[in-house]
C-alpha positions in Angstrom: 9.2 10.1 19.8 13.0 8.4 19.3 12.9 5.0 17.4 12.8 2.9 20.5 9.4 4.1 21.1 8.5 3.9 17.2 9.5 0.0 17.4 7.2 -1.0 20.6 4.6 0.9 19.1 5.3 -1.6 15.7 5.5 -4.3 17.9 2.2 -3.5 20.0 0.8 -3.1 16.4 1.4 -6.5 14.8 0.1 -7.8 17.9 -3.1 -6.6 17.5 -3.2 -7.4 14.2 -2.2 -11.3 14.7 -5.7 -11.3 17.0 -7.5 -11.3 14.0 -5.1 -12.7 10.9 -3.3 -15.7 10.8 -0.2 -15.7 9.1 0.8 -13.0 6.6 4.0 -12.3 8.7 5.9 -10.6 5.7 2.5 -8.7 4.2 2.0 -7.2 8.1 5.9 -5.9 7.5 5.2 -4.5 4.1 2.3 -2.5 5.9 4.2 -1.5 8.9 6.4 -0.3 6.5 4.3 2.0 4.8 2.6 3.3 7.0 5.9 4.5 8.8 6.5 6.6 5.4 2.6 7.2 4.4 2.9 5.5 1.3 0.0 3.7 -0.4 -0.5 -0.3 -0.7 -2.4 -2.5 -3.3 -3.1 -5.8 -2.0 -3.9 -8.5 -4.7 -5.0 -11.6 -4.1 -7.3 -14.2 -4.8 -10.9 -14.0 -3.3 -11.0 -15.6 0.0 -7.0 -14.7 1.4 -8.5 -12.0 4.3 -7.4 -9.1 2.3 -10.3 -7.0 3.4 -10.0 -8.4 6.8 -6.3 -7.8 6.7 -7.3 -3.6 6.0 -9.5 -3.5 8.8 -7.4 -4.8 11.5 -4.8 -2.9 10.2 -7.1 0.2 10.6 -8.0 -0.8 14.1 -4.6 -0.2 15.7 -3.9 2.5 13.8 -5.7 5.8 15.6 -7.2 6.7 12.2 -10.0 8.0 10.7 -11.1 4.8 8.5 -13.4 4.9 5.2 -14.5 2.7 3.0 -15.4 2.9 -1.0 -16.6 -0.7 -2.5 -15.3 -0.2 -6.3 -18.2 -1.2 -8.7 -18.7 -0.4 -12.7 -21.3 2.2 -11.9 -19.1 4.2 -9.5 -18.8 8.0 -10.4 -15.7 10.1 -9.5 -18.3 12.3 -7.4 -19.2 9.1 -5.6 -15.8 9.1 -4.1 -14.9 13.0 -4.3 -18.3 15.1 -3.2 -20.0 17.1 -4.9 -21.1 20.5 -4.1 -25.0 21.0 -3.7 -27.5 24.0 -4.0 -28.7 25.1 -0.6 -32.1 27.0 -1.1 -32.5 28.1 2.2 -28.7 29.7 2.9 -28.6 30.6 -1.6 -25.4 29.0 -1.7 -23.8 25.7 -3.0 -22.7 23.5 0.1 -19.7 20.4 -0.5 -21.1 17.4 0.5 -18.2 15.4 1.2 -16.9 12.3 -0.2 -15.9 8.8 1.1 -12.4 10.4 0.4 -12.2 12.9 2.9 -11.2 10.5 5.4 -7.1 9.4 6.6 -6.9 5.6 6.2 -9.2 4.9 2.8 -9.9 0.8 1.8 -10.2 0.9 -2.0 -11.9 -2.3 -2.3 -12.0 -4.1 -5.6 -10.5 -1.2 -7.0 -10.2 -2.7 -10.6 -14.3 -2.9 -11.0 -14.1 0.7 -11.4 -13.7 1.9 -15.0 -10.6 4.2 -15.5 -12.5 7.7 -15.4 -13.5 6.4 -12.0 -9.9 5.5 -11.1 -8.3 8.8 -12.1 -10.6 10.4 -8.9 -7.7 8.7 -6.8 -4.4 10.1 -8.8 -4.6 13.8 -7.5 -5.2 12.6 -4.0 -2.8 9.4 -3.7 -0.2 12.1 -4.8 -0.6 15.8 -3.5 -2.9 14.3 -0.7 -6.0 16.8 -1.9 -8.9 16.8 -4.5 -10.1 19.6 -6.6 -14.0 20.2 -6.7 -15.2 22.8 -8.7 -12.0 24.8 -8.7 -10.9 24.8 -4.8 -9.0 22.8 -3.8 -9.4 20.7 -0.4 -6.6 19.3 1.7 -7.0 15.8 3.1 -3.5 16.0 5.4 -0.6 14.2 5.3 -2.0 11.1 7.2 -4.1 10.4 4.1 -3.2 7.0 3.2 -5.1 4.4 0.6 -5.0 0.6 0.9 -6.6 -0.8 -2.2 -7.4 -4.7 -3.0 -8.2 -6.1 -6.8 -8.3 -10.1 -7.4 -6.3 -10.9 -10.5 -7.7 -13.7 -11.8 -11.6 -12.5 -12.6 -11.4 -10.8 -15.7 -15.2 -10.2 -16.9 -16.4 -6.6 -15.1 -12.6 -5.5 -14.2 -10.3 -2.4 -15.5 -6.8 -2.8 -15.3 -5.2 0.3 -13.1 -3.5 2.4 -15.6 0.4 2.6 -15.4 0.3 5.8 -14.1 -1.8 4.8 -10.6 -0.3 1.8 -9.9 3.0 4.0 -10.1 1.0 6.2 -6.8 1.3 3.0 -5.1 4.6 2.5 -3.1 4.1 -1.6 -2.8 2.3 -3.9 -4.6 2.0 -7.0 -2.6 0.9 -10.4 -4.0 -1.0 -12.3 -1.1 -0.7 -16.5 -1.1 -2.4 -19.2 0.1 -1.6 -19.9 3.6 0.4 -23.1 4.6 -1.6 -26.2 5.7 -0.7 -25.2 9.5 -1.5 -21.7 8.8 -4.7 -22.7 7.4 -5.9 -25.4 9.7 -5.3 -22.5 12.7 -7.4 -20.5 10.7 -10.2 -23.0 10.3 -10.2 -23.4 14.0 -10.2 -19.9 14.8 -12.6 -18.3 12.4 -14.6 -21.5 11.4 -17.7 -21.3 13.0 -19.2 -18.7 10.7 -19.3 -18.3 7.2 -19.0 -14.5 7.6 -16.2 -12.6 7.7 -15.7 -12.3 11.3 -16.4 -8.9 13.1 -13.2 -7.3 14.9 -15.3 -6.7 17.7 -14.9 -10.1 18.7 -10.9 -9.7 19.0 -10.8 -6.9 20.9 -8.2 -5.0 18.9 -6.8 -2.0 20.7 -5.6 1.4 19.2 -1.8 1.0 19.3 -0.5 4.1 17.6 -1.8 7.2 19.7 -3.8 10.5 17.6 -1.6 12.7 15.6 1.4 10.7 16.1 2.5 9.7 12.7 3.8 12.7 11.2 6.6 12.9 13.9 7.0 9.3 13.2 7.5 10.2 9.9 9.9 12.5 10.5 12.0 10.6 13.0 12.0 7.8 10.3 12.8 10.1 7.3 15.8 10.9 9.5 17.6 7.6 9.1 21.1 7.6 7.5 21.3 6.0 3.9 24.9 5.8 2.6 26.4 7.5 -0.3 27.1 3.8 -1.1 23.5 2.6 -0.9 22.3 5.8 -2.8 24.4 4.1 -5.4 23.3 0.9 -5.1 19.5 2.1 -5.2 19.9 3.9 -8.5 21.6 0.7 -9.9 19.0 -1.5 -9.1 16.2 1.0 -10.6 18.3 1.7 -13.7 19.0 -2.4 -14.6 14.9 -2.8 -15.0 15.4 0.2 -17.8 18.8 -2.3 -19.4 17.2 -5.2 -19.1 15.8 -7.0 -21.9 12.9 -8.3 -20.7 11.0 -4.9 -19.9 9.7 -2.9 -22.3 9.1 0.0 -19.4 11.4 0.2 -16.8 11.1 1.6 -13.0 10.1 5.6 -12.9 12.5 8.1 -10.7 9.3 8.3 -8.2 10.0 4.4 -7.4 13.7 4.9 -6.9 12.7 8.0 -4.2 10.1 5.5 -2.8 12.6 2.5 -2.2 15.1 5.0 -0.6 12.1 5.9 1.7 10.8 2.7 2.4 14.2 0.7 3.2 14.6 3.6 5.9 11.3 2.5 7.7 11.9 -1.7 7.4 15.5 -0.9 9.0 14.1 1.0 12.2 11.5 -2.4 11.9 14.5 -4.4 12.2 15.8 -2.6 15.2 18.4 -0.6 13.0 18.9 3.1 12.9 20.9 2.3 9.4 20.2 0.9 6.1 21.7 -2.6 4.7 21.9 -3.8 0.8 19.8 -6.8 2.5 16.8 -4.4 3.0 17.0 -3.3 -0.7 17.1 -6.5 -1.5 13.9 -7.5 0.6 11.7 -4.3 -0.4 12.7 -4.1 -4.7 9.9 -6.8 -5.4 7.2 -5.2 -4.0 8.3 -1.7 -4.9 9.5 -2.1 -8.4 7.0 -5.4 -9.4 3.8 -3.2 -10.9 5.6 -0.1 -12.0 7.3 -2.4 -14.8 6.3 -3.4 -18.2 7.4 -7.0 -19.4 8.4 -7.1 -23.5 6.3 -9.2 -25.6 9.3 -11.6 -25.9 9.6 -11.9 -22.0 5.3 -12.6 -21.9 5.7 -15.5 -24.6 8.1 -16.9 -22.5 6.4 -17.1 -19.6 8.4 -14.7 -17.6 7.6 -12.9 -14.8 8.9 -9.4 -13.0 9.1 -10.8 -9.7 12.0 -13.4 -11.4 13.8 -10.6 -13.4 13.8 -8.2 -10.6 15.7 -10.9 -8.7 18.3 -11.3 -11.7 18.7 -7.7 -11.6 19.5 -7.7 -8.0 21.7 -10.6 -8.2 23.8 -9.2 -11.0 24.0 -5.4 -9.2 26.9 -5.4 -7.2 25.9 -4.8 -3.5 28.4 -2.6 -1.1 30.2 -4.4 1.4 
């Protein structure tokens, strides 16, 4: 599969997806891109902005095996994992699988979970298997986890521990819609107070069985310049400078950017990689794997606004 065919398959993709969400242009590009690389996404947002919806018709184009795990304070890691179970008539303990053992996982609320809970997802989100009882069991390399957490209800929620969100190759930060973006939502989805069923969209499977690791591959493939290696480790070494962090970007989120501006330039019809698509993809990579200084809270600053000083100050290659 050459990029040509890897672009019409992105472009048959956000088609289906805009049958059932209105709007969210750049947030549909963030997931594109991810999936294109097989990283994992954390969408926050307020309750009511369609991020639940927004997972499943991602899921639906996607030829996928798609699971669910609603977060919730009682969770147990062996309510995601398995467990293995005595079988009396066979003598012999059988796995009873886990939600986990699935390819596209939606993490739902995954901040009502307390953090022994949370910690079920860190050998999975990174080596892409779990460990029961001593054996380990693969979950193959289209194992990919969208998660969603609302930032603003504090009573009954665990913040993800640095170390997870760090798993997580974009956070993106869902808005309000704009008053034409809302009223078409209104008049599409307004009849019912449910969340509307994507049966009644018809959304198609865009991206055919097995097909995304040679995506991968292909995408993995594209040419990144000496120049923007450079450029990259700049950027990720100014949020370690900078004043206003206490904790700056990890190596992993350097390797991820390098992956990720890779897949947004085949997005963009490019088989090579501009400082523009560093520019674009820093936010979302490097916003939850920093640590603002108690100076930089009292102040009222915020890493989305210091990431953008970083990148204005980093000299760019021509």
């Amino acid at each position: 599969m050459d990029l040509n065919d890897i672009r019409q398959l992105a472009e048959g993709l956000r088609a289906e997806i805009r049958k059932a969400i209105v709007g969210q242009d750049e947030t549909v590009e963030l997931m594109l891109t991810s999936l294109l690389v097989g990283g994992h996404i954390l969408l926050e947002g307020v309750p009511g902005t369609a991020k639940t919806l927004l997972a499943h018709a991602f899921a639906a184009g996607v030829s996928l095996r798609f699971g669910r795990i609603q977060f919730t304070p009682d969770l147990m890691p062996g309510d995601i994992l398995g467990t293995n179970l005595f079988n009396f008539q066979t003598n012999a303990f059988i796995l009873t699988k886990g939600p986990i053992f699935t390819q596209l996982l939606l993490a739902d609320e995954i901040n009502r979970a307390p953090p022994k809970t949370q910690a079920a997802l860190l050998q999975s989100m990174n080596e892409r298997f779990v460990t029961i009882d001593g054996v380990n069991h693969p979950l193959g390399e289209e194992f990919m986890v969208v998660a969603t957490q609302n930032p603003i209800e504090q009573q009954g929620t665990y913040p993800l521990p640095e170390a997870q969100l760090d798993r997580f190759l974009f956070k993106i930060v869902l808005d309000y819609p704009t008053r034409d973006e809302e009223r078409r939502i209104l008049a599409r989805h307004g009849h019912s107070s449910a969340m509307p069923r994507l049966e009644e969209f018809g959304l198609q499977k865009i991206v055919p069985e097995g097909a995304l690791p040679s995506i991968r591959r292909n995408v993995a493939g594209i040419r990144l310049s000496d120049t923007l290696i450079d450029y990259i480790v700049d950027v990720i070494r100014g949020t370690r400078d900078h004043a206003a962090f206490e904790v700056g970007a990890s190596t992993r989120a350097g390797n991820m950017l390098a992956a990720a501006v890779r897949a947004y330039a085949v997005l963009q019809g490019r088989d090579f990689v501009i400082p523009d698509d560093v520019k674009i993809l820093a936010p979302p990579v490097l916003r939850h794997r920093v640590m603002l200084s108690p100076a930089a809270e009292i102040e009222g600053l915020g890493a989305d606004r210091i990431i953008a000083e970083i990148l204005d100050r980093t000299a760019a290659p021509r």
